[in-house]
N, CA, C and O of each residue as an XYZ file, in Angstrom:
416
protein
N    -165.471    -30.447   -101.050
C    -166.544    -30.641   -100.110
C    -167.754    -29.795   -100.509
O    -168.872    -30.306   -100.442
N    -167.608    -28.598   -100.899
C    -168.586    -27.399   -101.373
C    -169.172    -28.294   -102.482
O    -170.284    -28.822   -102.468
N    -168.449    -28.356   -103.224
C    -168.731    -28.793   -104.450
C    -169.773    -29.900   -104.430
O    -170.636    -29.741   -105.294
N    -169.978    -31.407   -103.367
C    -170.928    -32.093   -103.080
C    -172.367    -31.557   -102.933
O    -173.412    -31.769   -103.548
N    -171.849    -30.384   -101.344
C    -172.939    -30.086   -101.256
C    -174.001    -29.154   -102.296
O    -175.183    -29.296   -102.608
N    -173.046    -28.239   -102.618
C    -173.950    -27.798   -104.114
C    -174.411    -28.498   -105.435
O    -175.582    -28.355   -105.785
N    -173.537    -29.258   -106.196
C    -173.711    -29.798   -107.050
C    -174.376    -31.316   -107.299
O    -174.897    -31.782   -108.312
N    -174.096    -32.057   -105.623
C    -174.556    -33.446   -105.893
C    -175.894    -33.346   -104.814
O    -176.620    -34.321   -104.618
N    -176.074    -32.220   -104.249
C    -177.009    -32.038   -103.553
C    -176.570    -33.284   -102.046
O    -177.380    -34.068   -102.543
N    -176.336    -33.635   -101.474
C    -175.506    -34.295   -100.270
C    -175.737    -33.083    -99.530
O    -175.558    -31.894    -99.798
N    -176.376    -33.969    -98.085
C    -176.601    -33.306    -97.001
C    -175.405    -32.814    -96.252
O    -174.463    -33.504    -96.641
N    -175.116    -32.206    -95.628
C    -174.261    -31.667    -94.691
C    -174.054    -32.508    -93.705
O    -172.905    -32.478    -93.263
N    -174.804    -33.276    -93.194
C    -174.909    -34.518    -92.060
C    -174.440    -35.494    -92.987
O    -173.490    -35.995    -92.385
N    -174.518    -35.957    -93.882
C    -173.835    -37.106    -94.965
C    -172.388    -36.857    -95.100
O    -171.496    -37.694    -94.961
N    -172.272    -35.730    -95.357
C    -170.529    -35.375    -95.678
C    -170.154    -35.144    -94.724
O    -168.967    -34.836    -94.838
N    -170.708    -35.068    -93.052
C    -169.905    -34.610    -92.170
C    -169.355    -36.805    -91.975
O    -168.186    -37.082    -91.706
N    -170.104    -37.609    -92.116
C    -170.115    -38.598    -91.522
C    -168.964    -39.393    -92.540
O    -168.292    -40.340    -92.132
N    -168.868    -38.868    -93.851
C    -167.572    -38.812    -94.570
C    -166.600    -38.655    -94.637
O    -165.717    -39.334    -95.162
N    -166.547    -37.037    -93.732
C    -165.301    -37.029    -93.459
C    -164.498    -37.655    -91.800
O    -163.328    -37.776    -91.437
N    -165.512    -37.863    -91.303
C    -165.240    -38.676    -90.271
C    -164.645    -40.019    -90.466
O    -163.561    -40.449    -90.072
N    -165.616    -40.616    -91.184
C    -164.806    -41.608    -92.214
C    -163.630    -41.543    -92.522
O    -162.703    -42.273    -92.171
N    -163.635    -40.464    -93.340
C    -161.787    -40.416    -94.017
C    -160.898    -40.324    -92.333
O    -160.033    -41.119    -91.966
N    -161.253    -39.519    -91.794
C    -160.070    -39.445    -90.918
C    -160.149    -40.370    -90.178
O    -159.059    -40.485    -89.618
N    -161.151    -41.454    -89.698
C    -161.160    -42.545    -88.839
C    -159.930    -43.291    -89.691
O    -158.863    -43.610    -89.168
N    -160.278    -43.521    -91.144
C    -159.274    -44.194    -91.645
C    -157.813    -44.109    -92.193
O    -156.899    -44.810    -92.625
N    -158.159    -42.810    -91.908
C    -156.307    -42.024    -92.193
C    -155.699    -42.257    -90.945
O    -154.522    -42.616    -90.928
N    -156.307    -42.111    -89.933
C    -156.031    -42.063    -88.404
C    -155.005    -44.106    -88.253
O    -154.028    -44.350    -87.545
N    -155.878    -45.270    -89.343
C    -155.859    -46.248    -89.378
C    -154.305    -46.431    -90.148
O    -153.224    -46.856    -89.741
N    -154.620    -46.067    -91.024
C    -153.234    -46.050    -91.722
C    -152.188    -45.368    -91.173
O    -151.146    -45.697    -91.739
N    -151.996    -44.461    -90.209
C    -150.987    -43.703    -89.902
C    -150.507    -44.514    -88.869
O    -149.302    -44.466    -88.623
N    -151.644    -45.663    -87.859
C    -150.904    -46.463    -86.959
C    -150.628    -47.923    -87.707
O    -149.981    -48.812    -87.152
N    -151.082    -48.029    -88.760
C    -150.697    -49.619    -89.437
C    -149.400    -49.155    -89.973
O    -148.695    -50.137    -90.207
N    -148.860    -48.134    -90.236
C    -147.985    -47.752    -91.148
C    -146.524    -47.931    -89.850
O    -145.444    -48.521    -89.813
N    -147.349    -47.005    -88.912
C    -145.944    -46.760    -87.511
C    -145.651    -47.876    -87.382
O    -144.472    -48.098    -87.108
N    -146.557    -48.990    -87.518
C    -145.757    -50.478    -86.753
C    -144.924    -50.859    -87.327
O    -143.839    -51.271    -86.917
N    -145.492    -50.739    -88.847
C    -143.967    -51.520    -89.598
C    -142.533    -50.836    -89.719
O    -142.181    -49.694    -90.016
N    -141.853    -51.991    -89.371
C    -140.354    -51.474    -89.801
C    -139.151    -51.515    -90.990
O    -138.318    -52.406    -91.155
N    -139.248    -50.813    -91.428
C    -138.500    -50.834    -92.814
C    -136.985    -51.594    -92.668
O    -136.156    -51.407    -91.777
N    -136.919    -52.253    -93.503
C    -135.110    -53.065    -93.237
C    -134.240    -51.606    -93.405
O    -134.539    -50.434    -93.635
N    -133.153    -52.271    -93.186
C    -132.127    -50.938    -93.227
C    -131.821    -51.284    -94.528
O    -132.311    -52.313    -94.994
N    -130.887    -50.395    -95.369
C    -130.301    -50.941    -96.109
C    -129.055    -51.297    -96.361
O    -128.435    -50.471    -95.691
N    -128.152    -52.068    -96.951
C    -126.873    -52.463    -96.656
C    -126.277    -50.681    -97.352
O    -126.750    -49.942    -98.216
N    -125.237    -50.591    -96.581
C    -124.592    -49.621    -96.988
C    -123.153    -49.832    -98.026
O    -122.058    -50.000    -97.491
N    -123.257    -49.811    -99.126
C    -122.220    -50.362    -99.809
C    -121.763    -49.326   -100.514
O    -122.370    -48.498   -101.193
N    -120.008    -49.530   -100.155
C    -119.313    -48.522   -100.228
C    -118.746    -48.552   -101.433
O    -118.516    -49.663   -101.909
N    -118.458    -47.577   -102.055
C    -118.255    -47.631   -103.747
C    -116.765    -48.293   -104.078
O    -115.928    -48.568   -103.219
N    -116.645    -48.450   -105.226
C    -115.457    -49.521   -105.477
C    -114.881    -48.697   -106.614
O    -115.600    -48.075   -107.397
N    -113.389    -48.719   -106.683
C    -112.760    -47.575   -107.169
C    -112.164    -48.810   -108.153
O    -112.197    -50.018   -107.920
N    -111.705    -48.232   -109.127
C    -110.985    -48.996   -109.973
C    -108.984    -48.409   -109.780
O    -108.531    -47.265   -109.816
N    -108.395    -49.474   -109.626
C    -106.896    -49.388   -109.501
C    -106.333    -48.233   -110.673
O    -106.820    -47.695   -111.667
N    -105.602    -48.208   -110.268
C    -104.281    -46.904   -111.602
C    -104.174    -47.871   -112.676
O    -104.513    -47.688   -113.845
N    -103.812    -48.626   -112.312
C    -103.318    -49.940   -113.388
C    -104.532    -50.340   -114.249
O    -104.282    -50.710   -115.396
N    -105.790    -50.312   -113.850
C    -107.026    -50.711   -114.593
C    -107.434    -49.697   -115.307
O    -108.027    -49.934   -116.359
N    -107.178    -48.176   -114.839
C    -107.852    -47.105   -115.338
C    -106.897    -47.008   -116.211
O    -107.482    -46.939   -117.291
N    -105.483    -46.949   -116.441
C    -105.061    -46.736   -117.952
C    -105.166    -47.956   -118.773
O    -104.995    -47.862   -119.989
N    -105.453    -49.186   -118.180
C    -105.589    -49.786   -119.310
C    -107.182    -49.520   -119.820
O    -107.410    -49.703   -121.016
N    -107.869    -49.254   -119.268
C    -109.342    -48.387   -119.669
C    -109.063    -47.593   -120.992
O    -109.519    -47.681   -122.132
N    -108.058    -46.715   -120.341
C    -107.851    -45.365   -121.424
C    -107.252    -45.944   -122.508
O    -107.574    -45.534   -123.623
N    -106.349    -46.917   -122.386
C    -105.907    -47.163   -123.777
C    -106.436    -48.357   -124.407
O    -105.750    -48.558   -125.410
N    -107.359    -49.268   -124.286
C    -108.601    -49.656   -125.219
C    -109.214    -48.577   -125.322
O    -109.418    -48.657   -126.533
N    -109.622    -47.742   -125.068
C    -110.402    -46.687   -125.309
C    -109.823    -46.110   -126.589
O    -110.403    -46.111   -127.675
N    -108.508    -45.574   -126.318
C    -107.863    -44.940   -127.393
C    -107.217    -45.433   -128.637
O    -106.554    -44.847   -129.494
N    -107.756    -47.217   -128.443
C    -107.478    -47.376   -129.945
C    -108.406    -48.574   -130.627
O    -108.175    -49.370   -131.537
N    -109.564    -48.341   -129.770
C    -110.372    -48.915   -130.016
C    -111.036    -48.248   -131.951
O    -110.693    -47.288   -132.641
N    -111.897    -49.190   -132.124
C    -112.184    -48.476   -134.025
C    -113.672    -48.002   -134.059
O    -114.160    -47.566   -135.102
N    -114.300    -48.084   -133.031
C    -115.550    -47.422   -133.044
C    -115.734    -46.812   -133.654
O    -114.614    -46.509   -134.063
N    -116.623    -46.077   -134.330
C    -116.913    -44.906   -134.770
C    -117.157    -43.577   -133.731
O    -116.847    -42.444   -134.098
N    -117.671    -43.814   -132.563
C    -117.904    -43.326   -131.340
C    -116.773    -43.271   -130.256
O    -116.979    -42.935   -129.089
N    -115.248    -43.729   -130.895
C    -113.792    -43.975   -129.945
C    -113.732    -42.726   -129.810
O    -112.609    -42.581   -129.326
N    -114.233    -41.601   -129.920
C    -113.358    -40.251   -129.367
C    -114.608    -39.932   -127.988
O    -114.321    -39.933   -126.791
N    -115.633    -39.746   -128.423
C    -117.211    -39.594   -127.497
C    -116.811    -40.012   -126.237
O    -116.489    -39.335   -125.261
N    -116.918    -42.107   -126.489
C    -116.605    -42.468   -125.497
C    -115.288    -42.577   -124.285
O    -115.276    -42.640   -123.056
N    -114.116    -42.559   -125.474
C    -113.157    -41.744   -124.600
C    -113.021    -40.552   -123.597
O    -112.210    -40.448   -122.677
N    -113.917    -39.751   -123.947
C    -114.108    -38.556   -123.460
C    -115.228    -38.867   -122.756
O    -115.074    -38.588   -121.567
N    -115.818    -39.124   -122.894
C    -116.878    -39.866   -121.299
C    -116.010    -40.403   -120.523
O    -115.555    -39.701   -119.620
N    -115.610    -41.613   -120.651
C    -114.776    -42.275   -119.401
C    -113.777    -41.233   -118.636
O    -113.583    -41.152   -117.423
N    -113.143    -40.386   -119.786
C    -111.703    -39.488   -119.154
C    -112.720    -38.803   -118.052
O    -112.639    -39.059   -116.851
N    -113.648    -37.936   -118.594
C    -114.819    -36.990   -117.704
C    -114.350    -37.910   -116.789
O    -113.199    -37.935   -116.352
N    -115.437    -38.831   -116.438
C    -115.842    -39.821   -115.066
C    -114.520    -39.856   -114.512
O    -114.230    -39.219   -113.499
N    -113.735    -40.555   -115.117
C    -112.608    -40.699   -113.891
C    -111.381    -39.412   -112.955
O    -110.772    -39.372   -111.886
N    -111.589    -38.446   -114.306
C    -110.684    -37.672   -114.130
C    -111.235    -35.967   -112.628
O    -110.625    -35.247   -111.839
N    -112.703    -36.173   -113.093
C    -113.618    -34.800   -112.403
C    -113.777    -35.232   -111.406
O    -113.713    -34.514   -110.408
N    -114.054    -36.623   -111.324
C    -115.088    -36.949   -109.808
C    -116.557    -36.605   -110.397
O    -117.435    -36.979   -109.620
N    -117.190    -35.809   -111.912
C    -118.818    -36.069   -112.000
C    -118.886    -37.085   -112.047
O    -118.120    -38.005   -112.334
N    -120.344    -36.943   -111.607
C    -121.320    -38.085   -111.321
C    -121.684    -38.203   -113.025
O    -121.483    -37.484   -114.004
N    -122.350    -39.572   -112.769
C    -122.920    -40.258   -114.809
C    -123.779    -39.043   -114.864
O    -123.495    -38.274   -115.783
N    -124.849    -38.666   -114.024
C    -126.469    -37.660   -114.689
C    -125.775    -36.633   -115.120
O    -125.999    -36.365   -116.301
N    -124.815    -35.787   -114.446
C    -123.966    -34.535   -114.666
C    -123.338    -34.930   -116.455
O    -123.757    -34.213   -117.364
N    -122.754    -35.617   -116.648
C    -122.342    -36.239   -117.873
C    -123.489    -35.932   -118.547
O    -123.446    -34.953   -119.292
N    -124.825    -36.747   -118.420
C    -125.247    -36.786   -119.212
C    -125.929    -36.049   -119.742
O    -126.394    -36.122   -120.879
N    -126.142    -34.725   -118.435
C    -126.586    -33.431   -118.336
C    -126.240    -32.617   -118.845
O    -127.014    -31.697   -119.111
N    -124.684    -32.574   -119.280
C    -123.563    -31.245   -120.026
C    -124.292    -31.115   -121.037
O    -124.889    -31.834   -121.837
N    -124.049    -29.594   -120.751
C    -124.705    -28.738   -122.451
C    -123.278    -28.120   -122.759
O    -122.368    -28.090   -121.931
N    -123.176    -27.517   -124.356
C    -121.646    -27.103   -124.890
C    -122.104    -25.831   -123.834
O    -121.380    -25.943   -122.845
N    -122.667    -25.122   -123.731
C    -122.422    -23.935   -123.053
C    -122.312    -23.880   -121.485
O    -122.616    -22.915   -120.783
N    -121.761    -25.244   -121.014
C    -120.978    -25.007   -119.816
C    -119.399    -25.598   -120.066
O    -118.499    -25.882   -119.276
N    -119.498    -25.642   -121.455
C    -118.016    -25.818   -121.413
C    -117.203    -24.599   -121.981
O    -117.574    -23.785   -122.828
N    -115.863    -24.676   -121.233
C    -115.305    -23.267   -121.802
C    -113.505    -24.058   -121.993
O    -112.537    -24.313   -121.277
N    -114.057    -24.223   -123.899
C    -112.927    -24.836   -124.312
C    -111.351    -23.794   -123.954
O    -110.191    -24.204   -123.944
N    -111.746    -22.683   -123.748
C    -110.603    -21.429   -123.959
C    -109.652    -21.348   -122.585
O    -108.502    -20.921   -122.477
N    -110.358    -21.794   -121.784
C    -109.964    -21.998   -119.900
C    -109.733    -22.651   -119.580
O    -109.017    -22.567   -118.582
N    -110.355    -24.851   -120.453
C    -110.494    -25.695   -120.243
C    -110.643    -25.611   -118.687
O    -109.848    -25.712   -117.753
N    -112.291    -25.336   -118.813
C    -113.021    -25.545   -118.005
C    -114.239    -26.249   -118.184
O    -114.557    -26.372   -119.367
N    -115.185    -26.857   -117.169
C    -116.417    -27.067   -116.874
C    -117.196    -26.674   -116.011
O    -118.358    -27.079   -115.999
């Protein structure tokens, strides 16, 4: 606001009628905004994979010929076995792992 009046030379009566402005129209948007109603969203509950599906997971996994069959093995085991979430996965640095405790 300073900055107008010093630099662009703008009257004080000009910028007061500006900011009246802005807030007439913020004032506008804050009641166009209250009316609307946002949908809900469906709440969908996560879907677990059976015992029976998860080792057969693990064992395509484990003899699959990838070049990447140990990586991705060890991703899936992570996911199913911790309860982490994928970002946490994808987040691990070696220095939160503590091969000696087999910990994470």
């Amino acid at each position: 606001m300073q900055d107008q009046v010093i630099n662009h030379g703008i009257k004080p009566r000009t910028l007061q009628r500006r900011i009246s402005c802005l807030k007439s129209f913020s004032k506008y948007c804050s009641d166009f905004i209250a009316v609307i109603q946002a949908l809900k969203a469906d709440k969908n509950s996560p879907k677990y994979m059976t015992l029976q599906k998860l080792h057969k997971l693990f064992t395509c996994l484990e003899h699959d010929s990838h070049p990447k069959r140990i990586r991705n093995e060890l991703m899936f085991k992570l996911l199913a076995t911790t309860g982490m979430r994928r970002q946490e996965l994808v987040d691990l640095i070696w220095e939160q792992i503590n091969l000696e405790n087999q910990t994470i």
